[in-house]
C-alpha positions as CSV (number, residue, x, y, z in Angstrom):
1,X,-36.2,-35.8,-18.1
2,X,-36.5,-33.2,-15.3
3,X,-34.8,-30.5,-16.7
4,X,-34.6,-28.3,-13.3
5,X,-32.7,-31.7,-11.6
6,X,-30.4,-32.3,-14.6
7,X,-29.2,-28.6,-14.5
8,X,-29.1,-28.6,-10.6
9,X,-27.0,-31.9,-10.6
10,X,-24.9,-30.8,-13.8
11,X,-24.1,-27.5,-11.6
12,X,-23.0,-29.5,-8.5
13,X,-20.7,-31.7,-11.1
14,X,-18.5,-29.1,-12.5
15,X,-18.6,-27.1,-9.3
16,X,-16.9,-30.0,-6.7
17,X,-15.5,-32.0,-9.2
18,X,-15.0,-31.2,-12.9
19,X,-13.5,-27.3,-12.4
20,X,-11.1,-28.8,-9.5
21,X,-10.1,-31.8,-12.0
22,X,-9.6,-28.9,-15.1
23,X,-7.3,-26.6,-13.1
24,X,-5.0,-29.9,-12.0
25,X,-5.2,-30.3,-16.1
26,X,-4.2,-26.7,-16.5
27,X,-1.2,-27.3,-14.8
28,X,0.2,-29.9,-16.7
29,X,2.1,-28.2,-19.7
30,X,1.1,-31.7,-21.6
31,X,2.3,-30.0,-25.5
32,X,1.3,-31.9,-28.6
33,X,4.4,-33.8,-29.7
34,X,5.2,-31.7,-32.5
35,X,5.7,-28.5,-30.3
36,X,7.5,-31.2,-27.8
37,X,8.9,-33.9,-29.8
38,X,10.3,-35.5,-26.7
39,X,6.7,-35.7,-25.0
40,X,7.6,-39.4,-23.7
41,X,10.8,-38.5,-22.1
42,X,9.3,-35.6,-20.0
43,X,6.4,-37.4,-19.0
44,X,3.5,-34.5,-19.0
45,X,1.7,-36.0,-21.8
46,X,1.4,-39.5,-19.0
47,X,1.1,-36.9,-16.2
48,X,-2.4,-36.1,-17.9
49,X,-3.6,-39.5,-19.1
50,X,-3.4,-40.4,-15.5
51,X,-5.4,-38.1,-14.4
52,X,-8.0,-37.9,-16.7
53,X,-8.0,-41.3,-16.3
54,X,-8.4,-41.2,-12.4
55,X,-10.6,-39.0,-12.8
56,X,-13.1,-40.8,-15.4
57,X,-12.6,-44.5,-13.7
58,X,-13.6,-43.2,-10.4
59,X,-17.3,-42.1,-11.6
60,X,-20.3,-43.8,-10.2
61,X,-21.1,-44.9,-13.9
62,X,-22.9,-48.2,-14.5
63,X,-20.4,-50.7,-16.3
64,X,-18.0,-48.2,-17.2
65,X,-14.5,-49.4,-18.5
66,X,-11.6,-46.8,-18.8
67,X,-8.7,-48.0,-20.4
68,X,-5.3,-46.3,-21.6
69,X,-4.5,-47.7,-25.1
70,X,-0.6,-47.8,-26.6
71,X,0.8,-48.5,-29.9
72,X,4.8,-48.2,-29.8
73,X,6.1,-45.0,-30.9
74,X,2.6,-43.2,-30.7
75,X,1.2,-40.9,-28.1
76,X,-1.9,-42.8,-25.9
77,X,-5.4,-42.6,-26.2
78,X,-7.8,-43.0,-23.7
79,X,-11.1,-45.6,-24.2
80,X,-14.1,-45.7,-22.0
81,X,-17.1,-47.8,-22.8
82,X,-20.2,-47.4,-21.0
83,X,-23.1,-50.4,-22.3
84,X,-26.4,-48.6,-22.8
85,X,-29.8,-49.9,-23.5
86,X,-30.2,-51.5,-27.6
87,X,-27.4,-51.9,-30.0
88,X,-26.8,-48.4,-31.4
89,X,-23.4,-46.9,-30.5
90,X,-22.8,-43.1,-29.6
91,X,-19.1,-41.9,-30.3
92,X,-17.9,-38.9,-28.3
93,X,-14.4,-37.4,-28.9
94,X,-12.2,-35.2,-27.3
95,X,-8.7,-34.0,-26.7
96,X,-6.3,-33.5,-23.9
97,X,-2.7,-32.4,-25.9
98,X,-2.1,-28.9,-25.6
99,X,-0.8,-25.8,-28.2
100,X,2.4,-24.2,-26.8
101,X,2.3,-21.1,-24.6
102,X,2.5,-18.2,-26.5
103,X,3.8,-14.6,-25.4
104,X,1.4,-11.4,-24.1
105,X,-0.6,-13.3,-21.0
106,X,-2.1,-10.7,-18.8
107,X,-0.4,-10.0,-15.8
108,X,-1.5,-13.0,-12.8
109,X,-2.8,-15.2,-15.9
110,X,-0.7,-17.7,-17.6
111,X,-0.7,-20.9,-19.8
112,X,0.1,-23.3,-17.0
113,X,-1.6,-21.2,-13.8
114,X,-5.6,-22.1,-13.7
115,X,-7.2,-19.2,-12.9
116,X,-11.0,-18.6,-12.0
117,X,-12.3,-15.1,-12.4
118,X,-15.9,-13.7,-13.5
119,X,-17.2,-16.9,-14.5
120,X,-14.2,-17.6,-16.6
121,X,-11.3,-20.7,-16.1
122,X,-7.9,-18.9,-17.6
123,X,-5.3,-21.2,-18.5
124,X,-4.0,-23.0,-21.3
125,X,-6.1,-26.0,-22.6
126,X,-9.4,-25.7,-20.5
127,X,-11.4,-25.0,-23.0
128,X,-9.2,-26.7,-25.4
129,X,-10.3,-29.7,-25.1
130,X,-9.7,-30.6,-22.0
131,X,-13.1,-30.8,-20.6
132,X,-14.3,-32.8,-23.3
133,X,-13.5,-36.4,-21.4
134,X,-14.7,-34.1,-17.9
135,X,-18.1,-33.3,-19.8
136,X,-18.9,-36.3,-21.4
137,X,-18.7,-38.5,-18.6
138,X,-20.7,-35.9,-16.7
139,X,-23.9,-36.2,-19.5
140,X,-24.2,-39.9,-19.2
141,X,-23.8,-40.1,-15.4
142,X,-26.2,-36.9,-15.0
143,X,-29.0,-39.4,-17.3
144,X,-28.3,-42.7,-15.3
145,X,-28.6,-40.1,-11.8
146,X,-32.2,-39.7,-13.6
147,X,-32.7,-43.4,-14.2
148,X,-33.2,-42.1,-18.0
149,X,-31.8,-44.8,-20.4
150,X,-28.9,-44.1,-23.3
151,X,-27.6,-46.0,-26.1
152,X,-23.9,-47.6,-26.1
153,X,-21.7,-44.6,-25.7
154,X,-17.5,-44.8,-26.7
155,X,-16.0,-42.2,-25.4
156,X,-12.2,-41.5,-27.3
157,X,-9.5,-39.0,-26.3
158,X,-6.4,-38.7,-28.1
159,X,-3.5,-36.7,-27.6
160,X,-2.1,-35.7,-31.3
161,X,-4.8,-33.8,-32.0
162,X,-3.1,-30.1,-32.1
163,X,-0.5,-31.8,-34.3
164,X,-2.7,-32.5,-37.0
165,X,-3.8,-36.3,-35.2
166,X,-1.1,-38.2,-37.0
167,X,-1.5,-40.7,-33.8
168,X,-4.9,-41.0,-34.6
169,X,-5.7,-42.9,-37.4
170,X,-3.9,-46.2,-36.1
171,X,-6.1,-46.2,-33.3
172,X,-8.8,-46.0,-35.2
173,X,-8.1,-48.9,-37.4
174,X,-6.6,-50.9,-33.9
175,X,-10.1,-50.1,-32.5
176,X,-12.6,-50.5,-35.2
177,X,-14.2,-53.3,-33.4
178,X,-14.5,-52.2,-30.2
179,X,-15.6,-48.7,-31.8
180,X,-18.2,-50.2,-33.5
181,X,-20.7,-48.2,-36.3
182,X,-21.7,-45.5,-34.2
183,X,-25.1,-43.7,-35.6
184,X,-24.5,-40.8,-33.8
185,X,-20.7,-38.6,-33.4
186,X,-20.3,-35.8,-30.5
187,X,-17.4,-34.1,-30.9
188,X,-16.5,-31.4,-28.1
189,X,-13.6,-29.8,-29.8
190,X,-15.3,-26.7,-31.7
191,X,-16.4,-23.4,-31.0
192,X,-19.5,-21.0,-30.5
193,X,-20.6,-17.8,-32.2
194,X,-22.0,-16.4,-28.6
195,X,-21.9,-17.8,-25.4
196,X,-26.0,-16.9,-25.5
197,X,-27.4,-20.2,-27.4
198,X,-26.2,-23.8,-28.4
199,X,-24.2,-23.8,-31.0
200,X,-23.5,-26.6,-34.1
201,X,-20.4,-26.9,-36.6
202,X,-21.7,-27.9,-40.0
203,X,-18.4,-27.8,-41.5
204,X,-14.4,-27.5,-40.7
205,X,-11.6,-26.1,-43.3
206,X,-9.0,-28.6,-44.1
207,X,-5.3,-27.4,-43.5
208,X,-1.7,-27.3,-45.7
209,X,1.4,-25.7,-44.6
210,X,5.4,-26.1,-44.9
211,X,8.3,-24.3,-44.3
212,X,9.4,-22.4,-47.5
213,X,13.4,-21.4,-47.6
214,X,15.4,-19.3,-49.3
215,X,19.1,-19.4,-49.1
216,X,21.1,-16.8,-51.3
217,X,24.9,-16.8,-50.0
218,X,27.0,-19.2,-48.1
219,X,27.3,-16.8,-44.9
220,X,26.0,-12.8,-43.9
221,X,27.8,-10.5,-46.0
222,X,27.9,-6.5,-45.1
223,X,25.0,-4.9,-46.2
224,X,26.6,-1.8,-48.2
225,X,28.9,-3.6,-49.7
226,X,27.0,-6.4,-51.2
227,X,23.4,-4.9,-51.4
228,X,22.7,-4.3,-55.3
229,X,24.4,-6.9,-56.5
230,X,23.2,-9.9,-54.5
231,X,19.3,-10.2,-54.0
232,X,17.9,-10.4,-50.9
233,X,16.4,-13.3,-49.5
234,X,14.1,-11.6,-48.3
235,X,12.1,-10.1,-51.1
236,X,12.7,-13.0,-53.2
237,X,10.5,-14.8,-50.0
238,X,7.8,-11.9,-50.7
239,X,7.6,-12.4,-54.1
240,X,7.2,-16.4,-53.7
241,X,4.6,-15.5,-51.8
242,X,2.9,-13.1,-54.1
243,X,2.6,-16.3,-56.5
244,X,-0.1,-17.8,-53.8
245,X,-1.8,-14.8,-52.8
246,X,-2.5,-11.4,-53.7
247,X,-1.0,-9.2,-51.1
248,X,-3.1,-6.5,-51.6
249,X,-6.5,-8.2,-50.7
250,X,-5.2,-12.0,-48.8
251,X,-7.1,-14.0,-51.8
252,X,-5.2,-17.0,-52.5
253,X,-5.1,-17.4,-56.1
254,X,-3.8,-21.2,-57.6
255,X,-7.5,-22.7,-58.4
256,X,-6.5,-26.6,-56.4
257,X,-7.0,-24.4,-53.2
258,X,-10.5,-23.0,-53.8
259,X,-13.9,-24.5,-52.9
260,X,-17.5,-23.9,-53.7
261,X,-19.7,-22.8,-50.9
262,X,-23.3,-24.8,-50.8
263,X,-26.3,-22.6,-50.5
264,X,-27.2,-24.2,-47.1
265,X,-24.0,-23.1,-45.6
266,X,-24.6,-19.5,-47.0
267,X,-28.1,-19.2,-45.4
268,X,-26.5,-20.4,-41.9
269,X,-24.1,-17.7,-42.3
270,X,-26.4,-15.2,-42.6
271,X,-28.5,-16.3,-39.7
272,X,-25.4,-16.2,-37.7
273,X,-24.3,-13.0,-38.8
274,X,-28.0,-11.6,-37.9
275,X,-28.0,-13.1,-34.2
276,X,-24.4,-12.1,-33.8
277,X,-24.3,-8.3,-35.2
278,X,-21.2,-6.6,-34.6
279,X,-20.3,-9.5,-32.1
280,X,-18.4,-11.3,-34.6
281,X,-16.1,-8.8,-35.7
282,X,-15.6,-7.7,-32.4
283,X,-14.3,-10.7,-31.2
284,X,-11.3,-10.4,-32.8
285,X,-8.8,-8.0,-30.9
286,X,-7.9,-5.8,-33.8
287,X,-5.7,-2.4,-33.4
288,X,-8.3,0.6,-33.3
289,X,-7.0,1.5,-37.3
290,X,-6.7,-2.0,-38.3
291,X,-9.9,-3.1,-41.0
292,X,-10.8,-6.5,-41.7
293,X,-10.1,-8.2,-44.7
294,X,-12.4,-8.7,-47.8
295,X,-12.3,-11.8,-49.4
296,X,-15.4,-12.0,-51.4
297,X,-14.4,-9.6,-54.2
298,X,-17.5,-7.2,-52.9
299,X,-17.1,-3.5,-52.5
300,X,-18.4,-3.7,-48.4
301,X,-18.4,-7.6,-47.5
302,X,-21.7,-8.3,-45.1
303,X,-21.3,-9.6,-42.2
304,X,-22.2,-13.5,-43.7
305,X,-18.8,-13.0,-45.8
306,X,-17.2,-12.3,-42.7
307,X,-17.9,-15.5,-41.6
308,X,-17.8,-17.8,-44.9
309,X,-14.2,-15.8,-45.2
310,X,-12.9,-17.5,-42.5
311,X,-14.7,-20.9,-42.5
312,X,-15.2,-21.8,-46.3
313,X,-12.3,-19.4,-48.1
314,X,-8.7,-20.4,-48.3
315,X,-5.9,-18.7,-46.2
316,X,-2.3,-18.1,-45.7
317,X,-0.9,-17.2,-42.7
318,X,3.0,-16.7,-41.8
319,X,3.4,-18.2,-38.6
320,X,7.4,-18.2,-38.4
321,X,10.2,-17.2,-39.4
322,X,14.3,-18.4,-39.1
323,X,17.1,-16.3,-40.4
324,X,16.0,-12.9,-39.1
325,X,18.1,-11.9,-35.9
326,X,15.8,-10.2,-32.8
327,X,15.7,-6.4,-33.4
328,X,18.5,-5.7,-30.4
329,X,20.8,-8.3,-32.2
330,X,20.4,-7.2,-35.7
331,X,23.9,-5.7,-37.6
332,X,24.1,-4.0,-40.8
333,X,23.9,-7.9,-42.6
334,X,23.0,-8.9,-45.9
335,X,21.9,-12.4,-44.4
336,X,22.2,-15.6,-46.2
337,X,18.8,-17.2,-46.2
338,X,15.2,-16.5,-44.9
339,X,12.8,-19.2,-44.2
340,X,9.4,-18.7,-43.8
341,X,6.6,-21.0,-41.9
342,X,3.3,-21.1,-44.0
343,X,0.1,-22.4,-42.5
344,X,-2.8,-22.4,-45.4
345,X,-6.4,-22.7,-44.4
346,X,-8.5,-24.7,-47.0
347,X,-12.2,-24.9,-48.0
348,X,-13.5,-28.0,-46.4
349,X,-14.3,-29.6,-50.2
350,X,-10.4,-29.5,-50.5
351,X,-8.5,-31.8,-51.4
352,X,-5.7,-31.3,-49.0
353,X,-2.8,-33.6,-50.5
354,X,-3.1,-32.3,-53.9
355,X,-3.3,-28.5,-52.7
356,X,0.0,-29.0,-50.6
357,X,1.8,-30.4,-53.8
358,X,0.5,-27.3,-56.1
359,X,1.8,-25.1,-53.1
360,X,5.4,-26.9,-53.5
361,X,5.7,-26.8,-57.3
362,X,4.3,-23.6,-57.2
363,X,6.9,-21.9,-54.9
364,X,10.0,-24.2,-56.2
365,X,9.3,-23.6,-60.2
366,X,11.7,-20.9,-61.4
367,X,13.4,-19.5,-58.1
368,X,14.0,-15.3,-59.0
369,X,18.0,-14.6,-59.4
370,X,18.6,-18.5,-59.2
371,X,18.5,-18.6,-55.1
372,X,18.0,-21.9,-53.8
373,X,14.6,-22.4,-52.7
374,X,12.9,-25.2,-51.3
375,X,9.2,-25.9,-49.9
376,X,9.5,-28.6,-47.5
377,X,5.8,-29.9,-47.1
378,X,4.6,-30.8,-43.5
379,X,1.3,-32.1,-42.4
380,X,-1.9,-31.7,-44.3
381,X,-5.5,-32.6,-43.5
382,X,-8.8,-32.4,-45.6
383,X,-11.9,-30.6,-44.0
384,X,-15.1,-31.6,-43.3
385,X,-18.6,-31.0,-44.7
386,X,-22.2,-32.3,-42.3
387,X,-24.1,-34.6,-43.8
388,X,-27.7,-33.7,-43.8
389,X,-29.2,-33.5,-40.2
390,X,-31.8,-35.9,-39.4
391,X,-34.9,-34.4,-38.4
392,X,-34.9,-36.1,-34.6
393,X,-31.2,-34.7,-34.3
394,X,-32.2,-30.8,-35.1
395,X,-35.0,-31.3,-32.8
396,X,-33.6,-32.1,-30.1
397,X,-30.5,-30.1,-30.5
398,X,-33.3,-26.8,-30.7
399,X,-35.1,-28.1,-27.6
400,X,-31.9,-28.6,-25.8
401,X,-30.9,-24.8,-26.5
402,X,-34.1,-23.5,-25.8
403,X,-34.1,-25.8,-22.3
404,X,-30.5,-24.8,-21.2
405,X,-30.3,-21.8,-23.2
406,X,-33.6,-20.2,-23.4
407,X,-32.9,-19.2,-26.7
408,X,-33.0,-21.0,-30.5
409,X,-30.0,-22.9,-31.8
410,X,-27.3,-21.6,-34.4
411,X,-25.5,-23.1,-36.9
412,X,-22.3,-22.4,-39.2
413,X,-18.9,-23.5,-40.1
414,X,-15.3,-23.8,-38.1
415,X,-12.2,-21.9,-39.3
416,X,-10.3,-24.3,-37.8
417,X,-9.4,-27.9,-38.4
418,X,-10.2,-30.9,-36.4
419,X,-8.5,-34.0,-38.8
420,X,-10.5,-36.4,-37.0
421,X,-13.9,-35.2,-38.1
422,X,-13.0,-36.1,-41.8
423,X,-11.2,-39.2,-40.8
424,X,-14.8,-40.6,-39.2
425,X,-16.8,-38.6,-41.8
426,X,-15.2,-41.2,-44.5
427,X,-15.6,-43.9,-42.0
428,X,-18.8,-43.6,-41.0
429,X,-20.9,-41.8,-43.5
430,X,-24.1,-42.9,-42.4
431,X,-23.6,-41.5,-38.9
432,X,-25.3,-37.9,-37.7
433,X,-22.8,-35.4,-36.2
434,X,-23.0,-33.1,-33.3
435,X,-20.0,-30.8,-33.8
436,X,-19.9,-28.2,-30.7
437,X,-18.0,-26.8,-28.2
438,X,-16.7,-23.8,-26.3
439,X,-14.2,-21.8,-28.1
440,X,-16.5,-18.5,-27.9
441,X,-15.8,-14.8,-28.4
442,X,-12.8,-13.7,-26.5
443,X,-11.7,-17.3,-25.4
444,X,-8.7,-17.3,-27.4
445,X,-7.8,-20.5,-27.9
446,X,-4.0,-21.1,-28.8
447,X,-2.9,-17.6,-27.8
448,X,-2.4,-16.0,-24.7
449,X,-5.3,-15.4,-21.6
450,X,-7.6,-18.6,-23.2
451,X,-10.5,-19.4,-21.3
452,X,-13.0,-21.6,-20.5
453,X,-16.6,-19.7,-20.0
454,X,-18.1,-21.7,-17.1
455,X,-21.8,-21.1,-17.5
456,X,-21.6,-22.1,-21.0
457,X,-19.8,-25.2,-20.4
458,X,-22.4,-26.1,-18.0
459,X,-25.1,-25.7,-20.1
460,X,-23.3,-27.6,-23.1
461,X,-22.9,-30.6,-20.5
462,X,-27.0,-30.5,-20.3
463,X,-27.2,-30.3,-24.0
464,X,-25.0,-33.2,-24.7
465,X,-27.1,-35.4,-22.6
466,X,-30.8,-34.1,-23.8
467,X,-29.3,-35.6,-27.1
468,X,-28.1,-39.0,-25.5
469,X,-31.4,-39.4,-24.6
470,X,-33.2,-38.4,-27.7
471,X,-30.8,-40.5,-29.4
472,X,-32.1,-43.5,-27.5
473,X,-35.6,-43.1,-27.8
474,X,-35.2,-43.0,-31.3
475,X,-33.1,-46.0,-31.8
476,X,-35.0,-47.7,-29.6
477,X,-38.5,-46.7,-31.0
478,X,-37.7,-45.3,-34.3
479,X,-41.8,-44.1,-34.6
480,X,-41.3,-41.9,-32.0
C-alpha cells in the first residue's frame, strides 16, 4: 500500500464527492419512523435511499451491485456487494435514518442546513451515520485505485436504526444467504474519545425504556381547594421513581439491571482516561456549578469511572413528559395525571427483556394513595460485549492509527446502543469486530449543532481500508 497515494486519493474523494453528497443528505429531514411514524407517506426516508443509492451505484467499483431491498410494512435497506479475491466475506454497516431536530441550534446552524466551518460539517445526521455508506465505498474503491486486492465485502444500510432497528432483523434473516458468514464486521456507527488517534468500541450498553403514567382525578381541579386531600400526580411519579434509583446519587438500584465489568474493559478505561485527561469531562457542556455524577460508590471517582459510568453502569434518564402545561399556560391546577418518558441505559451483559419487565412490576406493584399507574413497555435491546481481538486485527488496527494518525490506537466502550451489533454478535460469533466511528468530543450527536469532524473522517476512511487489506492477506495466506 502506498500510504501517501491512499491519503492523497481519499482527500480528493470526500473533497469533490462525498462532502457534496453529505450536505444533499443533510438536507433531507429523513426521521426514523418512530419520531415520524408516517415516514412512507412523506417520502424523505425514499428521498434518501435514492440518493445514497445514486450515489454508491455510480462508483467506478469493480462488480459492484447496489440494490434497494423491501419487505411490506418495513422501512428499506440498501445492499451492495462488491466480489473480492478468496471466499471470506467482510460485513460493513451503516445507517442513514435520522434523530429528530431538537431545540438550541446556534444561530446560522440547523438540523436540516449543512454547514461547513473550521473543518467541521454542521447538520443533522452527518456524522450520524450518514457517511457510513459514503465511507465505505470510498475504502474499497481507494484499494482497487491501488490495484491492492480485498476479500468479499457486503456493505448493509438500514434505516430503523435510531428506533431501536426493529426493521432490521427481518432483513437479516431475508438476507442470510446473500450475507453470507462474514469473518470480519465494520461497523461505522460509534464514536471516538479524541479526534487525535483511531479509535475502537469494545463494548455497547443495551437499552429499556417506557412511558410510566400516573393518572389521579378524572379532570384538573383548583389547586387550593383540592391540594391536601388529593395527592399529586406528580410526587407520586417521583416517588415511583425513587423505587429504580436513588435520587441522591443516579444509582439504579433493582439487581436485574446491574452488570459486572471485566478486568479488560477496566484497563482500557484507564488508558483512555490517561490519553484523554480532562478531555472527557470536558466534552460534556455542563453549567459552570454543575458536577458530574458518581456512580462508583468512591469518595472522588477517577477519571476510568467516568467512563465505565457511562458505558458499563445502568442509567435512567427522563426524556419526556405529558400532562404538564408550558410555563406561560400553566393555571393554579391540580392536574389529573403526569406521564413520564423513561429511557434506561443498561450494562452490555444485560439482559434487556427481563430488565424491562422488573422495571414494569416494579413501578405498577402497590401504586401510593391508590392512583392508577401504569408502565407501558416500549422497545428494548441487549448490549454488546467484543469477542477477543485476533492478533492480525489489533495489528493492523495500531498500524492503521499510527499511519493516518501518527499516534497509537485507543480502546473502550459505547454509552450508547447500536441493536444491530448484538443481533450479529449472536449470529456470527466467530467473526472479529471493528466498532468505530466519528461521534467525538463536541459532535453532539442527537442534539442540537452535531457535526461531522472532516479530518477525522478522512482519516477513518484510510483506516477502514488498511484493514480490508490486512483482512485479505490473512485470509488469503493465513501464515502471514
Amino acid at each position: 500500500m502506498d500510504q501517501n497515494a491512499l491519503k492523497a486519493w481519499v482527500d480528493s474523494c470526500w473533497e469533490e464527492s462525498i462532502l457534496p453528497a453529505l450536505e444533499d443528505y443533510i438536507r433531507i429531514p429523513c426521521k426514523s419512523p418512530l419520531f415520524d411514524p408516517d415516514w412512507e407517506r412523506a417520502g424523505h426516508i425514499e428521498a434518501a435511499v435514492e440518493l445514497i443509492r445514486d450515489w454508491c451505484a455510480a462508483r467506478p467499483i469493480k462488480g459492484i451491485e447496489v440494490e434497494v431491498v423491501r419487505l411490506a410494512g418495513r422501512t428499506p435497506v440498501i445492499l451492495m456487494e462488491i466480489p473480492g479475491t478468496g471466499d471470506e466475506t467482510v460485513l460493513l454497516y451503516g445507517h442513514f435514518d435520522k434523530q429528530p431536530e431538537m431545540e438550541g441550534w446556534d444561530a446560522e446552524l440547523g438540523p436540516w442546513q449543512p454547514v461547513r466551518r473550521d473543518g467541521r460539517l454542521y447538520g443533522r445526521g452527518g456524522a450520524d451515520d450518514g457517511y457510513a455508506a459514503f465511507a465505505s465505498l470510498a475504502a474499497i474503491e481507494a484499494l482497487q485505485a491501488q490495484g491492492l486486492p480485498h476479500g468479499r465485502c457486503v456493505v448493509l444500510i438500514e434505516a430503523c436504526e435510531e428506533s431501536g432497528s426493529y426493521d432490521l432483523a427481518p432483513y437479516v434473516e431475508h438476507l442470510a444467504e446473500r450475507i453470507g458468514q462474514p469473518s470480519l464486521v465494520i461497523c461505522l456507527d460509534s464514536g471516538c474519545g479524541n479526534y487525535d488517534q483511531l479509535w475502537t468500541t469494545t463494548s455497547l450498553r443495551g437499552m429499556a425504556g417506557g412511558v410510566l403514567r400516573v393518572e389521579v382525578l378524572k379532570e384538573g381541579v383548583h389547586s387550593g381547594g383540592a391540594s391536601g386531600v388529593v395527592p399529586s400526580s406528580f410526587r407520586i411519579a417521583r416517588s415511583l421513581l425513587s423505587r429504580l434509583e436513588d435520587e441522591d446519587t443516579g444509582r439504579l438500584l433493582p439487581p436485574e439491571l446491574q452488570g459486572a465489568i471485566p478486568e479488560e474493559r477496566r484497563l482500557q478505561a484507564q488508558l483512555a482516561a490517561e490519553e484523554l485527561g480532562d478531555g472527557f469531562l470536558g466534552s460534556f457542556p455542563l453549567v459552570p456549578t454543575a458536577r458530574p455524577m458518581d456512580l462508583s460508590g468512591e469518595a472522588g471517582p477517577s477519571g476510568a469511572e467516568h467512563i465505565l459510568a457511562c458505558t458499563w453502569r445502568p442509567t435512567l434518564s427522563v426524556t419526556g413528559a405529558a400532562g404538564l402545561p408550558p410555563l406561560d399556560n400553566a393555571g393554579n391546577v391540580l392536574r389529573p395525571m403526569t406521564a413520564l418518558k423513561l429511557s434506561l441505559r443498561l450494562p452490555p451483559s444485560c439482559d434487556s427483556a427481563r430488565a424491562s419487565q422488573a422495571v414494569k412490576e416494579l413501578l405498577e406493584a402497590d401504586p401510593p394513595h391508590g392512583a392508577r399507574v401504569s408502565y407501558e413497555a416500549g422497545d428494548f435491546a441487549d448490549g454488546w460485549n467484543a469477542p477477543p481481538t485476533a492478533e492480525w486485527l489489533a495489528g493492523s488496527i495500531e498500524q492503521a492509527s499510527h499511519a493516518f494518525y501518527g499516534r497509537r490506537a485507543l480502546h473502550m466502550g459505547e454509552g450508547g446502543t447500536i441493536p444491530f451489533m448484538a443481533m450479529l454478535g449472536e449470529r456470527f460469533p466467530e467473526a472479529q469486530y471493528l466498532i468505530t466511528g466519528l461521534l467525538g468530543p463536541g459532535s453532539n450527536a442527537h442534539g442540537p449543532n452535531e457535526f461531522l469532524h472532516i479530518p477525522s473522517g478522512k482519516r477513518l476512511t484510510c483506516c477502514v481500508a488498511k484493514v480490508l487489506t490486512d483482512h485479505n492477506l490473512v485470509y488469503r495466506d493465513p501464515c502471514c
